[in-house]
C-alpha positions as CSV (number, residue, x, y, z in Angstrom):
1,X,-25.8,-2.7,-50.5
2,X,-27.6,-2.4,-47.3
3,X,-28.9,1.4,-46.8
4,X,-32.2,2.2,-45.4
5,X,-34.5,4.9,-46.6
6,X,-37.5,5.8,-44.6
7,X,-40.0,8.5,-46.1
8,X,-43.3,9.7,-43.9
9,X,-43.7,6.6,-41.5
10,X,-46.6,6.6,-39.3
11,X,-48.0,4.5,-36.6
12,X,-51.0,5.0,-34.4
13,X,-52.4,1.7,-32.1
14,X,-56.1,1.5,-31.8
15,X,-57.5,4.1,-29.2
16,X,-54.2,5.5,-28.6
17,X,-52.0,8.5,-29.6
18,X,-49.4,8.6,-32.8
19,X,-46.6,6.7,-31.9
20,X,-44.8,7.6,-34.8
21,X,-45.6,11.0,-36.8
22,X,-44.0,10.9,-40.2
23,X,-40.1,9.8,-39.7
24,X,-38.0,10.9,-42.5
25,X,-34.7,8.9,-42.2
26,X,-31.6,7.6,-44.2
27,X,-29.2,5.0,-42.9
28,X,-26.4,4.6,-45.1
29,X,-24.6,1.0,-46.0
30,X,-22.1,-0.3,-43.2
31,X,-23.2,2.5,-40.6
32,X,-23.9,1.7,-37.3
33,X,-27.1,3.5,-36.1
34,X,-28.7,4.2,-32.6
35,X,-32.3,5.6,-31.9
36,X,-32.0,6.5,-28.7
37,X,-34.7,8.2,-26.5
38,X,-36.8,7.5,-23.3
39,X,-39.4,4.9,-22.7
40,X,-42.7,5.2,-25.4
41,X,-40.7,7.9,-27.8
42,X,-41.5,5.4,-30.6
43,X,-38.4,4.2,-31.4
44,X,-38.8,0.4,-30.7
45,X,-41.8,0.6,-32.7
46,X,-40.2,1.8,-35.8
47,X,-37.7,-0.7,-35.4
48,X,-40.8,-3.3,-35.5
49,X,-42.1,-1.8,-38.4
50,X,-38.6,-1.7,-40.5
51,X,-38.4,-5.9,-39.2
52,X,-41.4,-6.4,-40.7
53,X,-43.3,-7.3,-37.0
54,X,-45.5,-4.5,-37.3
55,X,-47.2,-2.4,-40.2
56,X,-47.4,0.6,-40.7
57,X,-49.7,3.4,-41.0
58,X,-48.5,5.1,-44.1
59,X,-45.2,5.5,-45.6
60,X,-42.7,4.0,-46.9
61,X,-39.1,1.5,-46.0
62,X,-36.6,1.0,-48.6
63,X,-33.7,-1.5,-47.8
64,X,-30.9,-1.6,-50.5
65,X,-33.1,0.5,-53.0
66,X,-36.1,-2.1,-52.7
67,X,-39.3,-1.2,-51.2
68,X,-39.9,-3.7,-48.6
69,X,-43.4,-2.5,-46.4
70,X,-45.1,-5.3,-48.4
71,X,-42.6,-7.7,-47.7
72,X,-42.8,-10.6,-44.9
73,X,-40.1,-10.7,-42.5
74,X,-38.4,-13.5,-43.6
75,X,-38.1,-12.0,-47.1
76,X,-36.3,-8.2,-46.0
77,X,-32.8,-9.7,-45.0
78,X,-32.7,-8.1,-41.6
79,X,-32.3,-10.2,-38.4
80,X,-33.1,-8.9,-34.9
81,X,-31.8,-9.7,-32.0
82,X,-34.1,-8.8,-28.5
83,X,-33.8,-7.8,-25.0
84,X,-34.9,-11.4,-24.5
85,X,-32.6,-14.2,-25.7
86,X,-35.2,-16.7,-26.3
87,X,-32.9,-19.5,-26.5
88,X,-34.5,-22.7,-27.1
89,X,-33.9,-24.3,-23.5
90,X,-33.9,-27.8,-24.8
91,X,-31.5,-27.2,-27.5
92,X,-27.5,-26.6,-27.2
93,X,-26.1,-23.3,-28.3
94,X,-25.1,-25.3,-31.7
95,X,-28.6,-26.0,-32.8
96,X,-29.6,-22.6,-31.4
97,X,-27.1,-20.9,-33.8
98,X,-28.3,-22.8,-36.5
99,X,-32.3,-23.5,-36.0
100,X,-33.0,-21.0,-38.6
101,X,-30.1,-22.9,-41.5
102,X,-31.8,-26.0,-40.7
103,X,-35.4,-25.0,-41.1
104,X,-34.4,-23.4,-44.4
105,X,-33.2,-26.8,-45.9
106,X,-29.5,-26.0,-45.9
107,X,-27.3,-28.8,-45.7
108,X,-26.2,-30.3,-42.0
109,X,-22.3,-30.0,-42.9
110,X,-23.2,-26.5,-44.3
111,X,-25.3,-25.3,-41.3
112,X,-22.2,-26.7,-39.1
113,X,-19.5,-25.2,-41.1
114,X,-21.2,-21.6,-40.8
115,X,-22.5,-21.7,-37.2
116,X,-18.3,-22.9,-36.2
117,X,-17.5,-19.8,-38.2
118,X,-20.0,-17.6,-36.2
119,X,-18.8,-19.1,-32.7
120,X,-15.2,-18.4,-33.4
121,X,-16.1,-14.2,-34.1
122,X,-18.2,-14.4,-30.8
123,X,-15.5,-16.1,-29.2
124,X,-18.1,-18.8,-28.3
125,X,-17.0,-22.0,-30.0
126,X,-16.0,-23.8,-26.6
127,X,-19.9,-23.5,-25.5
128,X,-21.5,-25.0,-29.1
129,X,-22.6,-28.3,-26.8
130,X,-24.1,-26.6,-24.0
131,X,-27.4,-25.8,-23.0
132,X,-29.1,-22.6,-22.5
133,X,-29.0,-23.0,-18.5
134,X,-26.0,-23.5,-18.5
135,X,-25.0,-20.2,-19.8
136,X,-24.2,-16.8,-18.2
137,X,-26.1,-13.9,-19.2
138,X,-23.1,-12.4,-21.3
139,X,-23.0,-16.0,-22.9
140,X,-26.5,-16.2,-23.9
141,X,-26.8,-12.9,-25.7
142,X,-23.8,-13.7,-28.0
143,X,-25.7,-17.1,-28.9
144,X,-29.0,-14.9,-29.1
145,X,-26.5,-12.5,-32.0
146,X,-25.1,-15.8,-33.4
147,X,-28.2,-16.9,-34.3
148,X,-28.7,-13.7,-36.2
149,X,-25.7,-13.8,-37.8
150,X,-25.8,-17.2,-39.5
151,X,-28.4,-15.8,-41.4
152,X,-25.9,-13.5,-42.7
153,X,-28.7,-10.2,-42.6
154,X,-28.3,-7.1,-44.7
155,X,-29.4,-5.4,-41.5
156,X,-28.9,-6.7,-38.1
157,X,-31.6,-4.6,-35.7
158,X,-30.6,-4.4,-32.1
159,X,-33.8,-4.0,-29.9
160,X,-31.9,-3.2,-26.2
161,X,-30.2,-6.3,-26.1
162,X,-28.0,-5.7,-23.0
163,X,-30.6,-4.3,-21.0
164,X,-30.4,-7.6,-18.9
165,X,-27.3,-8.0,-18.3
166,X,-25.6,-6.3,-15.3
167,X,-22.9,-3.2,-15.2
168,X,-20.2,-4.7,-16.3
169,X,-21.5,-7.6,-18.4
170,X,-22.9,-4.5,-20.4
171,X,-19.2,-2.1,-21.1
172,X,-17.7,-5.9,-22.1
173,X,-20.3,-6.3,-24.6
174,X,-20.6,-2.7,-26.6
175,X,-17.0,-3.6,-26.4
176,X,-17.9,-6.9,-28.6
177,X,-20.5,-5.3,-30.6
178,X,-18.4,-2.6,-31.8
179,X,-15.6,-5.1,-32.7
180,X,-18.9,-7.3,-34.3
181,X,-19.3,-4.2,-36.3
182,X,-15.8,-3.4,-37.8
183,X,-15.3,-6.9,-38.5
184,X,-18.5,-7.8,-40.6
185,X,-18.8,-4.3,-41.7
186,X,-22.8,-4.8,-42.0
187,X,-25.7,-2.3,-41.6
188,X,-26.5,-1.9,-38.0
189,X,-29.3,-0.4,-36.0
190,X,-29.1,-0.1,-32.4
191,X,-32.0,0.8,-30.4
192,X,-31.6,1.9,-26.4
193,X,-32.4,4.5,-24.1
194,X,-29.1,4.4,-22.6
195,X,-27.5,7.4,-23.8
196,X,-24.2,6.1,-22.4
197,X,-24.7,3.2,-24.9
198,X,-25.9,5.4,-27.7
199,X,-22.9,7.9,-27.0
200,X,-20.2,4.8,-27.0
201,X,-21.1,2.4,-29.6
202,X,-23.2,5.1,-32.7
203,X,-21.4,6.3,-36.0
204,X,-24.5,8.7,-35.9
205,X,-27.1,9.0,-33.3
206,X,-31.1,9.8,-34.1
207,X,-32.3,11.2,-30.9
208,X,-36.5,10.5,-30.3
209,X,-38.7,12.3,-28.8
210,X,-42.6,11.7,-28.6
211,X,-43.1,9.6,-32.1
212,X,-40.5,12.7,-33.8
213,X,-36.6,12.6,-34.6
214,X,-35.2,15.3,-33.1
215,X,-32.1,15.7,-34.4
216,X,-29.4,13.8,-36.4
217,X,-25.9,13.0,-36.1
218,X,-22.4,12.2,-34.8
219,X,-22.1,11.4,-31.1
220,X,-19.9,14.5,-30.9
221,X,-21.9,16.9,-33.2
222,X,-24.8,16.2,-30.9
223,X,-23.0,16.8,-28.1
224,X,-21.6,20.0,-29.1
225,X,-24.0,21.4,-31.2
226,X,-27.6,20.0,-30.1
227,X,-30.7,21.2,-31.9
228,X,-32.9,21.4,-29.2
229,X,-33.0,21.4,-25.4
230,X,-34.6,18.1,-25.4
231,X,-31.0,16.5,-27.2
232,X,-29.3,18.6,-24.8
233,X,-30.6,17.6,-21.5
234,X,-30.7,13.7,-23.0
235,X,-27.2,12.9,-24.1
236,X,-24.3,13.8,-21.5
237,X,-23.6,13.1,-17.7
238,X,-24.5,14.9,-15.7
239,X,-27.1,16.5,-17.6
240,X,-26.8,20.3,-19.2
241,X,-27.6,22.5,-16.7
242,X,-30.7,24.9,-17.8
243,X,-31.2,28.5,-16.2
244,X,-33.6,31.0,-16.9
245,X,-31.5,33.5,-19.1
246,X,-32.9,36.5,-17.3
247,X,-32.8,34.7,-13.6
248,X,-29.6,36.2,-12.5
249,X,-27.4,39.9,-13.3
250,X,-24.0,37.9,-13.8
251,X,-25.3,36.4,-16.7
252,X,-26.5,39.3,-18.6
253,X,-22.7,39.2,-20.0
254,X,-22.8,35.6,-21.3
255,X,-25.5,36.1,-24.2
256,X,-27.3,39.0,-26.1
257,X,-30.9,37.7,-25.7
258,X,-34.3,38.5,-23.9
259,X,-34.9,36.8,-20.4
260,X,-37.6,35.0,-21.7
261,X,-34.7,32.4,-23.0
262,X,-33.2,29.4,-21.5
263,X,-29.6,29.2,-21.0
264,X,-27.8,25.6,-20.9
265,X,-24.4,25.4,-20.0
266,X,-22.3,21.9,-19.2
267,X,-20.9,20.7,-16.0
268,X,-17.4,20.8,-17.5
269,X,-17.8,24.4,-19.0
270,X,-17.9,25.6,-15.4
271,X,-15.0,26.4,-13.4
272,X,-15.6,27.4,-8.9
273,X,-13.6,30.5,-8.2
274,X,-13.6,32.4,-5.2
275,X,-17.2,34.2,-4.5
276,X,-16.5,37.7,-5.8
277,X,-14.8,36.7,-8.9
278,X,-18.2,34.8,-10.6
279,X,-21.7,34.1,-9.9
280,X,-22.4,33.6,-6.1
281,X,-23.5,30.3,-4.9
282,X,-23.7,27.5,-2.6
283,X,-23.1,24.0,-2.6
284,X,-25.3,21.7,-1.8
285,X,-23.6,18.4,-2.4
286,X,-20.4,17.3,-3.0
287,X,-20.1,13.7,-5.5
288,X,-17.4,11.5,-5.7
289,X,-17.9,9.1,-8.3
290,X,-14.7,7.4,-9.0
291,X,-12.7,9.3,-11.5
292,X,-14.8,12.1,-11.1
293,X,-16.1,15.1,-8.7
294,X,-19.9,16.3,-9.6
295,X,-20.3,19.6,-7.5
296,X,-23.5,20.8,-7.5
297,X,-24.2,24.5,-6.1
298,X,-27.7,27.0,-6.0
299,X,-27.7,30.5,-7.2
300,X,-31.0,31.1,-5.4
301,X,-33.6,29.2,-3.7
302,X,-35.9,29.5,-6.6
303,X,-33.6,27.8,-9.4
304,X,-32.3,24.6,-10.2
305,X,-28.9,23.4,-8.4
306,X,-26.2,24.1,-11.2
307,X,-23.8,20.8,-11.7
308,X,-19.7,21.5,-11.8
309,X,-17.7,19.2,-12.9
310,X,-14.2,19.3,-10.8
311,X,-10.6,17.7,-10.8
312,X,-10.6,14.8,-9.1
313,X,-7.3,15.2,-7.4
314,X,-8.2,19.1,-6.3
315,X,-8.5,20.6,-2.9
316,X,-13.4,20.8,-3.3
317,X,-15.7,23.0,-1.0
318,X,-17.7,21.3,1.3
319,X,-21.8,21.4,1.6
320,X,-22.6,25.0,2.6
321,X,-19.8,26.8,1.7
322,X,-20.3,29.6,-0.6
323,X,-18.7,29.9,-4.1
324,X,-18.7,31.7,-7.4
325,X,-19.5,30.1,-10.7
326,X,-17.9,31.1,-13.8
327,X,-19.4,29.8,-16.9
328,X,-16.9,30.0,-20.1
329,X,-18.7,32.6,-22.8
330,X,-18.1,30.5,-25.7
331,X,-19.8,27.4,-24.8
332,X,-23.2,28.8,-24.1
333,X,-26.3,27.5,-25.3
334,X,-29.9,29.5,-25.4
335,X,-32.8,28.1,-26.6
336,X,-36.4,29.7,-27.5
337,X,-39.5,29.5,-25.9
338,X,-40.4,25.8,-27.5
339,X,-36.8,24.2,-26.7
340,X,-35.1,24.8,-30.1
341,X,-31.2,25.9,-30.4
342,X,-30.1,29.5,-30.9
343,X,-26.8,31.4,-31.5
344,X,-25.8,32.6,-28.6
């Protein structure tokens, strides 16, 4: 067994703030976790401390019901694979896979047998005799996961691995890591800020913000149902459009709260009909992107433009043109004064 259980973790760097204040956390056996959150929320840091890399304040890391904060690295049965490969450039992708094996005393057929095994779940085996160099980036990250999985972890820890690799070297390999994941079945934890990433590859998501865990959950449930207006404006493309709940008369109908509340509403829970029949506004840009039509329209000078998500294949205004906006009741948000969820 494999779970995590983190209680009160803490981590402050000398002369600088809290990176981590108190993270309360379970991971259950086989789950594939994701911390996502922007650059400095803390949540590379606590994936150094459960490694082993860093120490931390106070508080505690279990991994399979054993306390492990005293514990070296080598001795916690996770593996970790970086944004950097860090690929022994001298060495082919064989004795890259199996470095670790060796320098553990295992026996050369042994080591062989196990990093074979390894290359043919990477689909990799027809590149054991290369060199690094001679590698593409996609190539070079599977070796940098083969070499973790030779180890055969309890806990593989993911620390932005694809971040280096380009648009479509990155879909192809959440696609691999997912499959990775069904097939060994292992305890994984994914750490990006990606929300794309975090949205396509997490059984649950833990969303950080500023050294705290926001909120916990499925991809969906956070979706649907965030806990805060930080979760909301994070996860989802375009981002959750936020008004003033007092800012205009048309939306006095949509909620029965105070002004002083924020109302969020998605792109796709917004539907352009003609200017009398909804709130009157105008676009300001029209975006094609593919598959999808992002129109994005102001109610006055002094808000935000509000983002509408429309049918591809329909007849769209055009910059300038004024529209109405009408926002479906039921998928309202409001949040309070410090950013946290309400019923609307």
């Amino acid at each position: 067994m494999a779970e995590l259980r983190l209680r009160g973790l803490r981590k402050r760097y000398a002369g600088g703030a809290e990176v981590l204040k108190g993270i309360d956390l379970d991971i259950p056996d086989g789950e594939f976790t994701v911390f996502v959150g922007p650059s400095g929320c803390g949540k590379s840091t606590l994936l150094r401390l459960i490694a082993g890399l860093e120490d931390a304040d106070a508080g505690e890391i279990h991994i399979g019901g054993r306390s492990v904060g005293a514990l070296d690295p080598s001795a916690r049965g996770v593996a970790m694979v970086f944004q950097s490969y860090a690929l022994y450039p001298h060495m082919t992708v064989e004795q890259n896979m199996g470095f670790a094996l060796k320098m553990a005393g295992q026996p050369r057929a042994a080591v062989r047998e196990r990093v074979g095994q390894v290359a043919e779940v990477l689909r990799i085996g027809h590149l054991l005799q290369r060199k690094p160099r001679e590698l593409s980036g996609g190539q070079r990250q599977r070796v940098a996961i083969g070499r973790a999985i030779v180890r055969r972890p309890a806990v593989f820890l993911f620390d932005e691995p694809l971040s280096n690799l380009d648009a479509a070297l990155r879909v192809q390999m959440r696609i691999e890591l997912a499959r990775l994941h069904r097939e060994l079945g292992t305890t994984m934890i994914y750490v990006t800020h990606d929300q794309v990433e975090a949205m396509t590859l997490g059984d649950r998501i833990a969303v950080f913000n500023a050294g705290c865990v926001e909120q916990v959950g499925s991809p969906l449930a956070l979706f649907e149902q965030p806990a805060s207006r930080f979760v909301a404006g994070f996860l989802g493309t375009p981002t959750m459009n936020f008004l003033p709940a007092g800012a205009h008369p048309g939306l006095a109908g949509l909620h029965a709260a105070d002004g002083a509340l924020t109302l969020g509403v998605r792109a796709n829970h917004i539907t352009l009909v003609a200017p009398q029949d909804g709130l009157r506004a105008r676009i300001e840009l029209i975006e094609h992107l593919g598959d999808t039509v992002i129109a994005h329209a102001r109610l006055a000078a002094d808000q935000p433009a509000v983002a509408v998500r429309l049918a591809p294949d329909a007849r769209h205004p055009a910059a300038g043109d004024e529209v109405g906006l009408r926002i479906a009741p039921g998928r309202v948000h409001l949040f309070d004064a410090d950013g946290r969820a309400l019923a609307a």
